[in-house]
MARBA-3410 file (N, C-alpha, C, O; in Angstrom, 1 decimal):
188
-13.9,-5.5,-9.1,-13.0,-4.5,-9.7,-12.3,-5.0,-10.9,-12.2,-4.3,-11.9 ~ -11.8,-6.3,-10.8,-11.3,-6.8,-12.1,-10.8,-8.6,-11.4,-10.8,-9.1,-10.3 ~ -10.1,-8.9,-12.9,-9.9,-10.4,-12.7,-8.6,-10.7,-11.1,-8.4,-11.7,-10.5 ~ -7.9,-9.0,-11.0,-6.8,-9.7,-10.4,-6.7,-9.1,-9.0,-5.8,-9.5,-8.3 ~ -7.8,-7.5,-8.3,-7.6,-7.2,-7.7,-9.7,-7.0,-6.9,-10.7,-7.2,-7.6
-9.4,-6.6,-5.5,-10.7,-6.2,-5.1,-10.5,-5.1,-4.2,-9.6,-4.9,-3.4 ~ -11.3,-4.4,-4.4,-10.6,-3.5,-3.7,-11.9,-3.1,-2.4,-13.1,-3.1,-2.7 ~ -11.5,-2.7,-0.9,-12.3,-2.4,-0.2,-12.1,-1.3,0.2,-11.0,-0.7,0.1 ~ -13.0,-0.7,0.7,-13.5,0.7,1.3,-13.3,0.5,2.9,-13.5,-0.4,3.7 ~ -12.9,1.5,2.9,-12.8,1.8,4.5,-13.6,3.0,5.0,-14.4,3.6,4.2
-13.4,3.5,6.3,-14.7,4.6,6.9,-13.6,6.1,6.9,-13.8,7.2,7.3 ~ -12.6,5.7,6.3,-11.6,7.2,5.9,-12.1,7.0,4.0,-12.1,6.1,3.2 ~ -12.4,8.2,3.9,-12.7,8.0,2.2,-11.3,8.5,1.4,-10.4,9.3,1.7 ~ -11.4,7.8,0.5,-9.6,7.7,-0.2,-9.0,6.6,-0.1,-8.3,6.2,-1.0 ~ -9.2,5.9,1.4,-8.3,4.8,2.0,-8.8,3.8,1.5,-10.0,3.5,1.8
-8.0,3.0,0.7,-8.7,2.0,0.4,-7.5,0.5,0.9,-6.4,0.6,1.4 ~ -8.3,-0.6,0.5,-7.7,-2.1,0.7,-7.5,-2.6,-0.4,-8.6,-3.1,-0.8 ~ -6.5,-2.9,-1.0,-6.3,-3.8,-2.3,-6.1,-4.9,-2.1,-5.1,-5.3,-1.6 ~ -7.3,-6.3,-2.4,-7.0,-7.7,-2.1,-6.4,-8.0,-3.6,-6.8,-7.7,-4.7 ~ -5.6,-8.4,-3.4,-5.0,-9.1,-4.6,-5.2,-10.5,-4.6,-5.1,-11.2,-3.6
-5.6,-11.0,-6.1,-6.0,-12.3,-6.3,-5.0,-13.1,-6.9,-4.8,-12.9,-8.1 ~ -4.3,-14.0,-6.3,-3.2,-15.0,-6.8,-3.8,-15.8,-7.8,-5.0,-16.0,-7.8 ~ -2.9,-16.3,-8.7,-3.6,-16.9,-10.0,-2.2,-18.4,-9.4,-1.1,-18.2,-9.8 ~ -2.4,-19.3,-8.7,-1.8,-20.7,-8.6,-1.8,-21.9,-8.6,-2.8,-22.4,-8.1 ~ -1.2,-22.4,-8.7,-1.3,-24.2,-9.0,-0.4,-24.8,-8.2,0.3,-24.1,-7.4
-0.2,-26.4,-8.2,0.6,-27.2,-7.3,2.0,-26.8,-7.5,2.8,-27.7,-7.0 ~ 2.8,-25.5,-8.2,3.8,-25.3,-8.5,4.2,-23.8,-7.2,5.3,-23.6,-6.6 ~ 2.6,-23.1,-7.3,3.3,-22.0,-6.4,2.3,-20.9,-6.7,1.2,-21.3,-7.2 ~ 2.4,-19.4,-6.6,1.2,-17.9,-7.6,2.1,-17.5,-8.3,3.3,-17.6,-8.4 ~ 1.1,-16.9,-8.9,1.7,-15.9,-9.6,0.6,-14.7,-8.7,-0.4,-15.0,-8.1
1.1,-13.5,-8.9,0.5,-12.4,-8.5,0.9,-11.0,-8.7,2.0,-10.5,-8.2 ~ -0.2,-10.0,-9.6,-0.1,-8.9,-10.0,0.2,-8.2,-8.5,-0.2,-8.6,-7.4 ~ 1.0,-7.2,-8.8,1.0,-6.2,-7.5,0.7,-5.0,-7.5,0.5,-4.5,-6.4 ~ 0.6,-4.2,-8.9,0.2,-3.5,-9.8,-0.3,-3.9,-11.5,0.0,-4.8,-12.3 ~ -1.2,-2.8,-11.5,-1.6,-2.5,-12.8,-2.0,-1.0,-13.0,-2.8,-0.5,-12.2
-1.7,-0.4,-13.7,-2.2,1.1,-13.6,-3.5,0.7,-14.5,-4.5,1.1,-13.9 ~ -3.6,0.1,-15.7,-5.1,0.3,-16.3,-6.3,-0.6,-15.3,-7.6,-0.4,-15.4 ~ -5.8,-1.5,-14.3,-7.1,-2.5,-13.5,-7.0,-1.5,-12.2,-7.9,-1.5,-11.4 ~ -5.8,-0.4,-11.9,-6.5,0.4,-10.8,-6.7,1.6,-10.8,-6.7,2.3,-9.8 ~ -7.1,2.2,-12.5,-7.5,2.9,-13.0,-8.4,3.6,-12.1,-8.1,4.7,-11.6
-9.5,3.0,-11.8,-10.6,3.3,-11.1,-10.3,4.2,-9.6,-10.9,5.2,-9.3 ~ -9.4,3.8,-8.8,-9.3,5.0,-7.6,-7.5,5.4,-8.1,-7.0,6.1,-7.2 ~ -6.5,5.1,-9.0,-5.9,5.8,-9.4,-6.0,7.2,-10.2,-5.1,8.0,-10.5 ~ -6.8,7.4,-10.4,-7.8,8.4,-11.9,-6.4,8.6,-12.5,-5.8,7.6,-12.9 ~ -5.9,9.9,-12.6,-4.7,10.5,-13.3,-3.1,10.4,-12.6,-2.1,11.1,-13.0
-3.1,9.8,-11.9,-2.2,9.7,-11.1,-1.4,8.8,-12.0,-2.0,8.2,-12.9 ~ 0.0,8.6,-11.7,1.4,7.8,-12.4,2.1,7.2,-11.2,2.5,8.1,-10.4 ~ 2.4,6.0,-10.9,3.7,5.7,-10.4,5.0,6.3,-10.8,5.4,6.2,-12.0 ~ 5.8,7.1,-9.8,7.1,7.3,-10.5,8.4,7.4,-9.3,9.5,7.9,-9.3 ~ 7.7,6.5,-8.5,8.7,5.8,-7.7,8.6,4.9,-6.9,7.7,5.0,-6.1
9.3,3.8,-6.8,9.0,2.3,-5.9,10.2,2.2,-5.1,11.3,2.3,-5.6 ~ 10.0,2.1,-3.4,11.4,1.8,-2.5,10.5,0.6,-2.0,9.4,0.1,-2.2 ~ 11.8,0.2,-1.1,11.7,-1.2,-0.6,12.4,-0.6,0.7,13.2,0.3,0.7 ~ 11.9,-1.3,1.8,12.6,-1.0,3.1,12.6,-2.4,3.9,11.6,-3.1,3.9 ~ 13.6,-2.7,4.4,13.6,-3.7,5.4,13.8,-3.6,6.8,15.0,-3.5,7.1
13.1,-3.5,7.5,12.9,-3.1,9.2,13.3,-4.8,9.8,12.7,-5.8,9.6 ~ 14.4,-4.7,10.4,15.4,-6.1,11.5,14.4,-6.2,12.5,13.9,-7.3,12.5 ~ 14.0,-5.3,13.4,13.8,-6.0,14.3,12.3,-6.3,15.2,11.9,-5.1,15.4 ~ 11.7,-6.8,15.5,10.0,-6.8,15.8,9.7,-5.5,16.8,10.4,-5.3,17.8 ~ 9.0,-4.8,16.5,8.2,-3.8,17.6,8.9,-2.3,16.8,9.0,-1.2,17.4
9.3,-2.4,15.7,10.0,-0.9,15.5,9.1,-0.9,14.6,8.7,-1.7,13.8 ~ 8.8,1.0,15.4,7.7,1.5,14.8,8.7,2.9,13.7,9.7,3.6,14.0 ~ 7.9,2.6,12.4,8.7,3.7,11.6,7.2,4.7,11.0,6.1,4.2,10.6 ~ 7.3,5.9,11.0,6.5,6.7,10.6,6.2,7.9,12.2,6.9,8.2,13.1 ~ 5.0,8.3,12.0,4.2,8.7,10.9,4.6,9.8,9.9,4.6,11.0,10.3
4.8,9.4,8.7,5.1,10.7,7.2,4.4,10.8,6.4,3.5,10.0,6.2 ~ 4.7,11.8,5.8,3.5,12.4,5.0,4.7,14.0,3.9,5.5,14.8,4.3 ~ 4.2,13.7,2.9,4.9,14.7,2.1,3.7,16.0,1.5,2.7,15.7,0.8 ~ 4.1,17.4,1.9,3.2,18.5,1.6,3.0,19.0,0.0,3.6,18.6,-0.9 ~ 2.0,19.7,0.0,1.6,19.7,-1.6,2.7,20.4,-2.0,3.7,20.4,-1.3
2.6,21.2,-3.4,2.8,19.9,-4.3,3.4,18.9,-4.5,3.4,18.4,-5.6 ~ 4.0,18.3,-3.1,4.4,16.9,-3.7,3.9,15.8,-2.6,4.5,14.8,-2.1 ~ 2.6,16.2,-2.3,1.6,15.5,-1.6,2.1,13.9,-2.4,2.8,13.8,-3.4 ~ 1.7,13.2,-2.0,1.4,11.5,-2.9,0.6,10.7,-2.2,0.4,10.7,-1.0 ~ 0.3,9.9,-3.4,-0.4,8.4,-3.1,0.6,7.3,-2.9,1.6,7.0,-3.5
0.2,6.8,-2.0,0.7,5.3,-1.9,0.2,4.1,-1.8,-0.7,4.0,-0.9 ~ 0.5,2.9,-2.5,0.4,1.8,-2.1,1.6,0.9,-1.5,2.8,0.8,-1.7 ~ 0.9,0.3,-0.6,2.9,-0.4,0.1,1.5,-1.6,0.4,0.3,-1.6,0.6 ~ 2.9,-2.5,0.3,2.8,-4.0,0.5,3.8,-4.9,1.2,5.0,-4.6,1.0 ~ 3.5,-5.8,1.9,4.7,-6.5,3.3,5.0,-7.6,2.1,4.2,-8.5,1.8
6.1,-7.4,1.5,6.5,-8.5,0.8,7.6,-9.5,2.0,8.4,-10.3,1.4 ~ 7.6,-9.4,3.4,8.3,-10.8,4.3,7.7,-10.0,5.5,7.5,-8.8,5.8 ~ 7.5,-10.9,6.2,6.8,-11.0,7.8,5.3,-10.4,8.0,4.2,-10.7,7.5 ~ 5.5,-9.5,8.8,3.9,-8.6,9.1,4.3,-7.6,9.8,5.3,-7.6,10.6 ~ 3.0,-6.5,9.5,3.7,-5.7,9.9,2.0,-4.6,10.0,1.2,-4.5,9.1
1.8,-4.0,11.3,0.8,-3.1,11.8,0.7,-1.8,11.0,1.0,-0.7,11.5 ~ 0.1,-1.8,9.8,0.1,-0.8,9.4,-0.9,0.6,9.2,-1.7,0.3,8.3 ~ -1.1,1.9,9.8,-1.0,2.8,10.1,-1.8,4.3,9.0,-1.0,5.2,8.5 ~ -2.8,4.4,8.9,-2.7,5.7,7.5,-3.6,6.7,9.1,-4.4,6.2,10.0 ~ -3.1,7.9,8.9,-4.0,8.8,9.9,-4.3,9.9,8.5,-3.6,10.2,7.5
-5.7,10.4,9.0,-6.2,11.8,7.7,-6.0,13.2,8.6,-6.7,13.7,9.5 ~ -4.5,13.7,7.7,-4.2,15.1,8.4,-5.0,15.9,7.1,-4.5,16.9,6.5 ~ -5.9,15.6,6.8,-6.6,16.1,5.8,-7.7,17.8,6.6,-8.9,17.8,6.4 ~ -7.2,18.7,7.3,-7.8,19.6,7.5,-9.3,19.7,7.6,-9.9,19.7,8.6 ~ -10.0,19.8,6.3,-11.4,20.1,6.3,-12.2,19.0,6.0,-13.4,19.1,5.6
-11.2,17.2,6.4,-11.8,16.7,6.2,-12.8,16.0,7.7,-12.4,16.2,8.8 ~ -13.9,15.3,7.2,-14.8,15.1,8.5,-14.0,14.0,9.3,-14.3,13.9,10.5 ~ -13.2,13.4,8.9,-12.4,12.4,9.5,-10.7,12.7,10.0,-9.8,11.9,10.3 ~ -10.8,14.1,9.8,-9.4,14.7,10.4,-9.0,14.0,11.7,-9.8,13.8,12.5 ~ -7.7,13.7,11.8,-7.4,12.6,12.5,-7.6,11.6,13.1,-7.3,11.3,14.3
-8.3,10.7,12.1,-8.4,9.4,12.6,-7.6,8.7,11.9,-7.0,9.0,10.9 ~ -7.7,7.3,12.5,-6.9,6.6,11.8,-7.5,5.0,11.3,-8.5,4.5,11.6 ~ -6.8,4.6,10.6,-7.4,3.4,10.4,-5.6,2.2,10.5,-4.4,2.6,10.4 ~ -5.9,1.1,10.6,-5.1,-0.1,10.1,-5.5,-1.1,9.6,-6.7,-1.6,9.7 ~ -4.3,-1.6,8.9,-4.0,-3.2,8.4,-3.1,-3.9,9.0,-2.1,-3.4,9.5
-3.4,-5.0,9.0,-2.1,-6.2,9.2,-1.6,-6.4,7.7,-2.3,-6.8,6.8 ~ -0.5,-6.1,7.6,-0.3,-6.7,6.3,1.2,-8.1,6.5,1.9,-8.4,7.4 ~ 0.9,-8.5,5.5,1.8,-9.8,5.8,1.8,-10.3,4.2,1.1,-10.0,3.3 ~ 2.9,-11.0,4.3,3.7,-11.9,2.8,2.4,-12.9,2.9,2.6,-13.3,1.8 ~ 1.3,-13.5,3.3,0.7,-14.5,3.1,-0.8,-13.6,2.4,-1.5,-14.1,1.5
-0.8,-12.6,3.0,-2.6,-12.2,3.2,-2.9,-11.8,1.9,-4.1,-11.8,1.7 ~ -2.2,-11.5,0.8,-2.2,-10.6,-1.0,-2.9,-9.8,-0.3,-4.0,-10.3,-0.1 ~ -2.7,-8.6,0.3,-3.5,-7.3,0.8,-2.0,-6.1,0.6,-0.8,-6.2,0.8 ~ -2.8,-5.2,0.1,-1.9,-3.8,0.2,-3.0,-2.6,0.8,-4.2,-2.8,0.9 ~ -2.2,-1.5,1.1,-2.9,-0.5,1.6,-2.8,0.6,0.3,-1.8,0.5,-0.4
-3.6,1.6,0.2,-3.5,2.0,-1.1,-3.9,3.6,-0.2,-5.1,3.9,0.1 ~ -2.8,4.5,0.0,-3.0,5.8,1.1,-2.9,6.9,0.1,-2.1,7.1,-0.8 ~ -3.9,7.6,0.4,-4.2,9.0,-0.6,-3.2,10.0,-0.1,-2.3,9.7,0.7 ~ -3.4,11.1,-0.4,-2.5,12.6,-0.6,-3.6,12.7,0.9,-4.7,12.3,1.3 ~ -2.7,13.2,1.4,-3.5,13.7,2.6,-3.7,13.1,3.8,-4.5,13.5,4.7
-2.8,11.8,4.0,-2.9,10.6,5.2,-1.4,10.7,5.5,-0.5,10.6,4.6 ~ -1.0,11.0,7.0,0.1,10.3,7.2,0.2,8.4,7.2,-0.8,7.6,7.1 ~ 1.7,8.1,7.3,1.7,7.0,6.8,2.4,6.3,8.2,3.0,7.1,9.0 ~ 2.4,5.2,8.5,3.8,4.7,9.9,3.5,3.0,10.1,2.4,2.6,9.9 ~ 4.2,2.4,10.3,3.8,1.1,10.8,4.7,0.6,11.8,5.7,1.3,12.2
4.3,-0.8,12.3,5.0,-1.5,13.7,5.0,-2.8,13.3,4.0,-3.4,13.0 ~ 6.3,-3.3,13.4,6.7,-4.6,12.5,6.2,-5.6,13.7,6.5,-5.3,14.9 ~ 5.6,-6.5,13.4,4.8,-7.9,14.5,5.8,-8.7,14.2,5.6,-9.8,14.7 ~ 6.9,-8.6,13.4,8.1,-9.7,13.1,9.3,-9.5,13.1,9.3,-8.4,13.6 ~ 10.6,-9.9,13.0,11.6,-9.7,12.8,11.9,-9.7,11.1,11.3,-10.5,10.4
12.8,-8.9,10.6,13.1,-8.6,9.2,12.2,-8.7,8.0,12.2,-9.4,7.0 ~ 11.4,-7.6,8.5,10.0,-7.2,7.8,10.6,-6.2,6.5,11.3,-5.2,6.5 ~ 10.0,-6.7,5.5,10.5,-5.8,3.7,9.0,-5.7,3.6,8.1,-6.5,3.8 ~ 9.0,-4.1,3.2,8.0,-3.1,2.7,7.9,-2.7,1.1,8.9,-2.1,0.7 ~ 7.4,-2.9,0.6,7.3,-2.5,-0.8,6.9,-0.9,-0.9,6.3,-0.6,0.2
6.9,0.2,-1.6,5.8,1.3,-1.2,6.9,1.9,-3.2,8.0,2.1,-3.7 ~ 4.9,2.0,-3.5,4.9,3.1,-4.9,3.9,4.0,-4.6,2.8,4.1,-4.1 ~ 5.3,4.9,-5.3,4.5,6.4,-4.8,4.4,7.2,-6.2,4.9,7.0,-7.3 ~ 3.6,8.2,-5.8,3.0,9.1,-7.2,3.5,10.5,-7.6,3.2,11.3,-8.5 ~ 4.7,10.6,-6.0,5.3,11.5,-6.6,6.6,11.2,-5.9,6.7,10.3,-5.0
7.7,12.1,-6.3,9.0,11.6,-5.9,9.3,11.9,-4.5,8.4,12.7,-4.0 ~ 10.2,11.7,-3.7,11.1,11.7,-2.3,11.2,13.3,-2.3,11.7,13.4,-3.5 ~ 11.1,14.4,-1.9,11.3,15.7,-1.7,11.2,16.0,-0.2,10.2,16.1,0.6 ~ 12.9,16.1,0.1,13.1,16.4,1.8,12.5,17.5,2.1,11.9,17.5,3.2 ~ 12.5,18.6,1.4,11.9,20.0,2.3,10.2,19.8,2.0,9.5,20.8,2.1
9.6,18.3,1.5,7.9,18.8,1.7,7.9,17.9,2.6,6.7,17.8,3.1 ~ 9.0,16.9,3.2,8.4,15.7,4.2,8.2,16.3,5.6,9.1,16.8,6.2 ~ 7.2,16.2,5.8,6.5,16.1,7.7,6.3,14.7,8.1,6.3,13.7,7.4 ~ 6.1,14.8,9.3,5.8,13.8,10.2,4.8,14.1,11.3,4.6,15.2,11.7 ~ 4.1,13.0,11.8,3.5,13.2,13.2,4.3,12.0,14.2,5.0,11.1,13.9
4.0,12.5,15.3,4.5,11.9,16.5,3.9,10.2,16.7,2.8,10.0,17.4 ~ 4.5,9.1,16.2,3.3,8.3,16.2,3.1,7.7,18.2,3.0,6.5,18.5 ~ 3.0,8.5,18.9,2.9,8.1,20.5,2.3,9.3,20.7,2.2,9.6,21.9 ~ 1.9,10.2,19.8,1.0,11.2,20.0,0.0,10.7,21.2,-0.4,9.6,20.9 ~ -0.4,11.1,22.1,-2.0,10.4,22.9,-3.4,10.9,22.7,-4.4,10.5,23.2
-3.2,12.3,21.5,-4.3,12.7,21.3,-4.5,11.8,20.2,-5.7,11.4,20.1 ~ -3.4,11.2,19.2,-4.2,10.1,18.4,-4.4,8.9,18.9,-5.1,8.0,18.6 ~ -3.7,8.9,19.8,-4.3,7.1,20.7,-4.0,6.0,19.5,-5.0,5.2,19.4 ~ -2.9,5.7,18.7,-2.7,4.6,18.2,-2.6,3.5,18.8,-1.6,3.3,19.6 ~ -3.3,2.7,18.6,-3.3,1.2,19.4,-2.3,0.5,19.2,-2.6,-0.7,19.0
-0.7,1.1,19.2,0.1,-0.1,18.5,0.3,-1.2,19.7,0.7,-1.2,20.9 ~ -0.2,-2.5,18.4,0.0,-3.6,19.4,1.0,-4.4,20.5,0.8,-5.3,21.3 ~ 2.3,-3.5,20.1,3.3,-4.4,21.1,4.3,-3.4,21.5,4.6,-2.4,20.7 ~ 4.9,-3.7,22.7,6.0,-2.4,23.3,7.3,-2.0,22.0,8.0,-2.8,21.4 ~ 7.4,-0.5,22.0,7.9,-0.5,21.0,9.6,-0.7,21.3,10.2,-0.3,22.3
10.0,-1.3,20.5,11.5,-2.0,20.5,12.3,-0.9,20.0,13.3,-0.7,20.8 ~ 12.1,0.1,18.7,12.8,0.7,18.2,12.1,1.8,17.3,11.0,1.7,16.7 ~ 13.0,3.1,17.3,12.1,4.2,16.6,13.3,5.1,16.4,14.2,5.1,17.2 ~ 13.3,5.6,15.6,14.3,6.9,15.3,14.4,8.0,15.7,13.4,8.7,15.9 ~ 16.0,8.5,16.0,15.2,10.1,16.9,14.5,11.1,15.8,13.9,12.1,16.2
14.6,10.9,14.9,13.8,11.8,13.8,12.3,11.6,14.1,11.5,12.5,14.3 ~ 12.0,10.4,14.0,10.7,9.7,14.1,10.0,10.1,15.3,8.8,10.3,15.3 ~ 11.0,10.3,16.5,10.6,10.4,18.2,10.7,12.0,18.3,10.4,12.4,19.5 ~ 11.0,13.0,17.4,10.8,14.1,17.3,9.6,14.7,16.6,9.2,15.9,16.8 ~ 9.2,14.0,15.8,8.1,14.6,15.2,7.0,15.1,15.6,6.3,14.2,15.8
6.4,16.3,15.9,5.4,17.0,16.8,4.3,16.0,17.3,4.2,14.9,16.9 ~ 3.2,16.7,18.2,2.3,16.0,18.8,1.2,16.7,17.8,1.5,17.8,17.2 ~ -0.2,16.2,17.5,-1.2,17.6,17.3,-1.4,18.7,19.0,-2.2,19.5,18.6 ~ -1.2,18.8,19.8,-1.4,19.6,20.7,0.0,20.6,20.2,-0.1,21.8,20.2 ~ 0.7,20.3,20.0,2.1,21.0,20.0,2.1,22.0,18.6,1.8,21.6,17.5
2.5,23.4,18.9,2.3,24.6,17.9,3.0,24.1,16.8,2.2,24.0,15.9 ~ 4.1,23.6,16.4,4.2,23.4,15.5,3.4,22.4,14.4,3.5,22.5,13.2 ~ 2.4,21.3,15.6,1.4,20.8,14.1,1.0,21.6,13.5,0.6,21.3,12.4 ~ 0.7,23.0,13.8,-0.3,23.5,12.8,0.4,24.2,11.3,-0.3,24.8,10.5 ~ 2.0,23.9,11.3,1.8,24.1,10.2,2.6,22.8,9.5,3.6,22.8,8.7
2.0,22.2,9.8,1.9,20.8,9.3,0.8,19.9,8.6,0.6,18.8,8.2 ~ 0.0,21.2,8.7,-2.1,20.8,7.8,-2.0,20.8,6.7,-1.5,21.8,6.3 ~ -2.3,20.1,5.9,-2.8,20.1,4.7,-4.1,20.8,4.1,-4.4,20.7,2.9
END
């Protein structure tokens, strides 16, 4: 894809893997984390026009699954800039052939890997560490009345999260099931 990123395909189409290539010496890296013209290619017209940072304390808290409705659907890339952390894209994409499934990453401060989640994937992860920082740029801004959520202990999605969960929000622990009437107007 270019000198500083690779990017992989996954079996959800949209979802992609950004390996990022460290440029370092006996001093330490350097490393791109973005480029809009080298991720040209699966950003097409899309703009960054917002970047948060979150830091999750304690190991086994699970935060997600969210997802923001059109028009202020977005893309995201997030990146574990300290610890690791189980990360999570499900496709509430409606008419797509892969409508709820899900895929993960481990992401971690060592691996240069980001997840790069299209319009149309909820989002959630489960920290494998203590005081885990998230990077996440998004393509459209924070808009409370388009955010949804799914239930991430749903059992119709069967998330495999790897470890008993420590911590979750009652926001988070309310978010519907897909069996439950209110997912449905939570489709994209």
């Amino acid at each position: 894809m270019s000198d500083r990123f690779d990017l992989i395909d996954t079996r959800l189409a949209g979802l992609y893997v950004i390996q990022r290539k460290p440029l370092g010496d006996h001093r330490g890296y350097l490393e791109r984390l973005f480029c809009q013209d080298e991720l040209q290619l699966i950003l097409a017209a899309r703009q960054i026009v917002q970047i948060n940072h979150t830091l999750t304390g304690k190991k086994g808290t699970v935060r997600g699954l969210h997802f923001q409705h059109p028009p202020h659907a977005e893309c995201k890339i997030i990146s574990c800039l300290k610890g690791e952390v189980y990360d999570v894209a499900v496709d509430v994409r409606q008419n797509s052939p892969t409508f709820l499934h899900w895929h993960h990453e481990i992401l971690n401060a060592t691996d240069h890997r980001s997840l790069l989640i299209p319009e149309g994937f909820a989002h959630g992860f489960q920290t494998l560490t203590d005081d885990c920082e998230m990077l996440y740029l998004h393509t459209k801004a924070y808009q409370a009345e388009a955010e949804k959520g799914l239930n991430a202990l749903d059992p119709d999605l069967a998330i495999d999260w790897p470890l008993s969960i420590t911590q979750q929000s009652v926001r988070d622990q309310q978010h519907p099931t897909v069996g439950q009437s209110q997912f449905q107007g939570l489709l994209l």
